[in-house]
C-alpha positions in Angstrom: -253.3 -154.2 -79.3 -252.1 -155.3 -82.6 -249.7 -151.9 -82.9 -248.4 -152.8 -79.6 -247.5 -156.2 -80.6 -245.8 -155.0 -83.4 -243.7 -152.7 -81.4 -242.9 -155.2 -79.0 -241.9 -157.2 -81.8 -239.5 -154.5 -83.7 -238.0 -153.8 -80.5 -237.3 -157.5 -79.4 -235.8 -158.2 -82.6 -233.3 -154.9 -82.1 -232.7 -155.9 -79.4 -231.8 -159.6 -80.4 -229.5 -158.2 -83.4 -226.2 -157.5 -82.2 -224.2 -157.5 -85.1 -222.6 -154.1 -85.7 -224.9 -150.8 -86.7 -223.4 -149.3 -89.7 -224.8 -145.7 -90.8 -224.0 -144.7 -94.5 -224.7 -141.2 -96.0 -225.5 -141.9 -99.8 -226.7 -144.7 -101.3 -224.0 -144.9 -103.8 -221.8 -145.5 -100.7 -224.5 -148.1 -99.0 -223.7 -150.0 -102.2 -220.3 -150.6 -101.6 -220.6 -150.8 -97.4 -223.6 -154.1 -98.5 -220.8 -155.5 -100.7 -218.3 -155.3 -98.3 -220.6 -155.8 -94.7 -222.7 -158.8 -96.2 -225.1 -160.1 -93.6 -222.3 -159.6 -90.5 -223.8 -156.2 -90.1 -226.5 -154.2 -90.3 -226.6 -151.3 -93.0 -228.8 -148.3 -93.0 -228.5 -145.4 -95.8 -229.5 -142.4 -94.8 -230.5 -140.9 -98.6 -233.3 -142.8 -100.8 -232.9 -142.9 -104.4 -233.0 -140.0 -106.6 -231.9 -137.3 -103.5 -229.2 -134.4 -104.2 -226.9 -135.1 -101.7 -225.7 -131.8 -101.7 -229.0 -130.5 -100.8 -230.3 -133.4 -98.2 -231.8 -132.9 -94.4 -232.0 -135.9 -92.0 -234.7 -136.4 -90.2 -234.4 -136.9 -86.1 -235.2 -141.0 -87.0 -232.1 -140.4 -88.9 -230.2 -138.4 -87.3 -230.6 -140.6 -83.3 -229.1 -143.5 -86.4 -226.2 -141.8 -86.4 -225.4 -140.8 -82.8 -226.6 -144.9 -82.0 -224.1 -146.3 -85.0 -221.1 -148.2 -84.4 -219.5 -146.8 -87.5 -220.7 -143.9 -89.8 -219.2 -143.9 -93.2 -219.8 -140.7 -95.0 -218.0 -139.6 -98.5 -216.7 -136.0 -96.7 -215.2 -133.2 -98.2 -218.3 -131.1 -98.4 -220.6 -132.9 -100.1 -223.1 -134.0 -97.0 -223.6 -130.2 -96.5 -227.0 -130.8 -94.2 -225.4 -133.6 -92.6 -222.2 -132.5 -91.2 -223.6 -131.0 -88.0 -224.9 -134.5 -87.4 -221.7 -136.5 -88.1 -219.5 -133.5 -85.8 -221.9 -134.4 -83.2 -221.3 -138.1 -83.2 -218.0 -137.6 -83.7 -217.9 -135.5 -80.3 -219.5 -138.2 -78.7 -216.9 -141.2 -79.5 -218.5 -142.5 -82.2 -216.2 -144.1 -85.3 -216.7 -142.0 -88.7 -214.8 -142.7 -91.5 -215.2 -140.1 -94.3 -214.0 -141.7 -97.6 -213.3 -139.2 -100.4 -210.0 -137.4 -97.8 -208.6 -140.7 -98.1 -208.9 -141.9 -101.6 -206.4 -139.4 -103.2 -208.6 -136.9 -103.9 -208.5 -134.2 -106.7 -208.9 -130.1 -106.8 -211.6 -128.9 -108.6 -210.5 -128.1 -112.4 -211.1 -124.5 -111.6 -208.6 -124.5 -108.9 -206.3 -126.7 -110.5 -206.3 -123.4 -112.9 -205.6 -121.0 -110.3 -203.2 -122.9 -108.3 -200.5 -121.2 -106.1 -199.3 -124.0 -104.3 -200.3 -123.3 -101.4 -202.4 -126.0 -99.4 -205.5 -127.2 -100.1 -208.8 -124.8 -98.9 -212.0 -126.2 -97.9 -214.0 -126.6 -101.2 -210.8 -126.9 -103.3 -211.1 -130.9 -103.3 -213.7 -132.5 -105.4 -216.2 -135.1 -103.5 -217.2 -136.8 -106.4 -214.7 -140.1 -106.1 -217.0 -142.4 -106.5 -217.6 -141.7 -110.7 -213.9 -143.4 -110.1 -214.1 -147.6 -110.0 -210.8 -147.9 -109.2 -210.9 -145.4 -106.0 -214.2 -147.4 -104.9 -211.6 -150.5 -104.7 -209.9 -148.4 -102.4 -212.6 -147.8 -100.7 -214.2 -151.1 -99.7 -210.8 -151.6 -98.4 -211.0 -148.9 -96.2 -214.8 -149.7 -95.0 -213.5 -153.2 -94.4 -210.5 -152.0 -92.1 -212.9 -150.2 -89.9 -215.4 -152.9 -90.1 -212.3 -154.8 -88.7 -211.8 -152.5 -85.6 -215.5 -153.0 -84.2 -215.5 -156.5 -85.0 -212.7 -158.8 -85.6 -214.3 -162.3 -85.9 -215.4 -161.3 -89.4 -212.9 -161.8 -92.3 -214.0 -158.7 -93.7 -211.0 -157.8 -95.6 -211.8 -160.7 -98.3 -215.2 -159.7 -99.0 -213.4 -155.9 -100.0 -210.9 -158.1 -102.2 -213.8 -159.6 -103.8 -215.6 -156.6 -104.4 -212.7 -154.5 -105.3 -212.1 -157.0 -107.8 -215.3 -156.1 -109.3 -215.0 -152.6 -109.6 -211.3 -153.3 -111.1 -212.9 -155.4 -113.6 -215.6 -152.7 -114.1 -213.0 -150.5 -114.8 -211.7 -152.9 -117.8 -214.8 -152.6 -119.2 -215.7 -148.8 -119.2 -212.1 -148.4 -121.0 -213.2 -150.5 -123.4 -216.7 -148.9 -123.3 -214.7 -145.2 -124.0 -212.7 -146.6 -126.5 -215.1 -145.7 -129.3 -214.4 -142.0 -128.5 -211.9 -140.1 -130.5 -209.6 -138.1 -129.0 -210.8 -134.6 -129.9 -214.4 -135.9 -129.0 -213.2 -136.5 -125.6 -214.7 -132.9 -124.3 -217.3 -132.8 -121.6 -220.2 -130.2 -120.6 -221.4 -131.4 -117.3 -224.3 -130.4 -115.5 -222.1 -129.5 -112.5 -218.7 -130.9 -111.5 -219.1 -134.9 -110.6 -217.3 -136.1 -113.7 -213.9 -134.7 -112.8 -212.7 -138.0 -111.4 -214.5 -139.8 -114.8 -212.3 -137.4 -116.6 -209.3 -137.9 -115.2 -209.2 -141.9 -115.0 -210.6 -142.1 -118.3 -209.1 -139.3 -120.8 -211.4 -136.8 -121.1 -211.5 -133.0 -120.1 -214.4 -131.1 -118.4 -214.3 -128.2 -120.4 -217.4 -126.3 -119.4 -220.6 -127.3 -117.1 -224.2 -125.4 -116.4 -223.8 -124.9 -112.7 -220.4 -123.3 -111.2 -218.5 -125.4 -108.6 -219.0 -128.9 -106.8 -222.1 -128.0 -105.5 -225.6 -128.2 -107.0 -226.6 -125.6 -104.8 -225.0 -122.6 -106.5 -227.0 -120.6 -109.6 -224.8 -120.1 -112.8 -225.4 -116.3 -114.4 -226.7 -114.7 -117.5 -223.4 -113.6 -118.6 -221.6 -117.3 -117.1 -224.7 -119.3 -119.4 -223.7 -117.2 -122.5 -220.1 -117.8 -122.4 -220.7 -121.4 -121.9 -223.1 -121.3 -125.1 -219.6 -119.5 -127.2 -217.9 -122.4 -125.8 -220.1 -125.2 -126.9 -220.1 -123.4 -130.7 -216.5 -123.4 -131.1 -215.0 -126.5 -129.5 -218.2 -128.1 -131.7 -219.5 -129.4 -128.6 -222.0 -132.8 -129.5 -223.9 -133.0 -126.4 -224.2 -131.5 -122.4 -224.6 -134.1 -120.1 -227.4 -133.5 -117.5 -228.2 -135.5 -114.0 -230.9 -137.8 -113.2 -231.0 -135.8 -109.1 -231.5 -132.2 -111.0 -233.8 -130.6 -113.4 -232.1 -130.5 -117.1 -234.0 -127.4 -118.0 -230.7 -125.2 -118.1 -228.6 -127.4 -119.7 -231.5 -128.4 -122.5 -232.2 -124.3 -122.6 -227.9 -124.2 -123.3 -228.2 -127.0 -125.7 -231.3 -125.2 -127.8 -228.5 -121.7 -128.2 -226.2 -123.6 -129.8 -225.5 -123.0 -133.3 -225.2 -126.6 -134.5 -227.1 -129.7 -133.2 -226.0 -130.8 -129.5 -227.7 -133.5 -127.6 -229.0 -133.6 -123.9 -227.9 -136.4 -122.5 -229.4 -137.6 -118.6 -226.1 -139.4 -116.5 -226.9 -140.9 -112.9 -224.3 -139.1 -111.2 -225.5 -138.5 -107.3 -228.1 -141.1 -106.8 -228.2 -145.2 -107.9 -231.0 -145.9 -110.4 -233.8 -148.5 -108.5 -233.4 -151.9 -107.7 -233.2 -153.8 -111.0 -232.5 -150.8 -113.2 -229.4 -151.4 -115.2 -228.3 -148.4 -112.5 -229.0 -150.3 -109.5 -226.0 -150.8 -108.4 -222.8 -148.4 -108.4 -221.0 -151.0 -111.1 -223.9 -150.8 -113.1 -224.1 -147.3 -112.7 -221.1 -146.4 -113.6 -221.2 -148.5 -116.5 -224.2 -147.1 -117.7 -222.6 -143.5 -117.9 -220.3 -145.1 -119.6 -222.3 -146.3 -122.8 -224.9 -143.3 -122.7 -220.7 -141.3 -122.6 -219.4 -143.5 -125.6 -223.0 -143.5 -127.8 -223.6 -139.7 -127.6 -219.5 -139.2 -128.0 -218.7 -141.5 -131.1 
């Protein structure tokens, strides 16, 4: 009786909210759509803290949330791999998606930014990772709030984005000065996998090698690739490889140990917010946090 009663409750109360149903992908992402949304709608994230969303699988709970949401906001350009069936098939049916990173002025991969023929862009050629940039996020809760605006225009949405966006611009201020302490010919980076590119680019640095080949976490590097990226750490003097908190740092601490000189391992929340609290519990503090582990193991 007392389970029944507590259904009947949950679905009363569903039924009693009828502020919009907003379905976000990664929780980096629910960060910004909270900031933005406030209390005017509700917000569920599909990935808990600590997932590789490269490597994540809804469950049918999660998946019936997106086909039942009034708006699905996903970052896009690959990196949902085990969610893009799900978000096609909502699509198909009418529902509102609005896939971030496509819209943000995204960049190619370094490694096809090398090869580049100038032709158009291929699936894969654009890197996902836009939100390690504070000032494309700003962009983006102005996006979230212009499609928060077509389901529901009684809510001023757009100056909650301002407000926020202001944030993250002030963020922004503060990582540069953060990243000031690193000299110029420090200002190389060994990633785990390519999610600093847009860190890079906004901030002065170059990705010049990383464990795992391409945007995804999902492919395996070789003997011969791991050697070469070894050579490479010994003669640009590499100080330290910069692992994720969503992946096992045994390669890259394996890389570090081959060295010829002492280099640091050095754990960055890249995919995933840290937990409530943490000084990574939120994507400003996050990507602030990179930014002083960056700057310490740097200068």
């Amino acid at each position: 009786m007392l389970l029944l009663f507590l259904v009947a409750t949950a679905c009363s109360e569903a039924i009693a909210d009828d502020r919009p149903l907003v379905v976000v992908t990664t929780n980096l992402l629910g960060d910004v759509v909270r900031n933005v949304a406030g209390d005017d709608a509700r917000v569920e994230v599909l990935m808990p803290l600590g997932v590789d969303p490269h490597d994540f699988e809804p469950s049918s709970r999660q998946a019936s949330l997106v086909v039942e949401a009034d708006l699905v906001v996903a970052n896009g350009l690959g990196l949902e791999e085990g969610l893009e069936d799900v978000i096609d098939a909502a699509r198909g049916d009418g529902a509102l998606v609005l896939e971030v990173a496509e819209l943000v002025d995204p960049l190619r991969f370094a490694e096809q930014d090398a090869g580049d023929d100038g032709g158009e862009d291929e699936p894969g050629d654009l890197d996902p990772h836009v939100w390690m940039d504070p000032i494309r996020m700003a962009q983006a809760a102005r996006l979230i709030a212009d499609r928060l605006a077509d389901i529901d225009s009684s809510v001023d949405w757009e100056a909650r984005a301002e407000t926020y966006a202001a944030q993250l611009e002030a963020a922004h201020e503060r990582i540069d000065a953060l990243l000031s302490a690193v000299p110029s010919d420090r200002r190389l980076l060994v990633t785990n996998h390519e999610a600093l590119g847009y860190f890079a680019s906004r901030y002065g640095f170059e990705v010049v090698g990383v464990v795992i080949p391409g945007g995804s976490t999902l492919a395996e590097p070789g003997s011969e690739e791991l050697a070469a990226l070894v050579a490479l750490i010994d003669e640009l003097n590499i100080q330290a490889v910069f692992a994720e908190s969503t992946e096992p740092s045994t390669l890259a601490r394996a890389i570090a140990d081959e060295a010829d000189h002492p280099v640091t391992v050095v754990t960055l929340r890249t995919e995933s917010l840290g937990e409530p609290g943490s000084p990574a519990g939120t994507l400003i503090g996050m990507l602030e946090e990179n930014a002083r582990l960056i700057a310490d193991a740097l200068s």
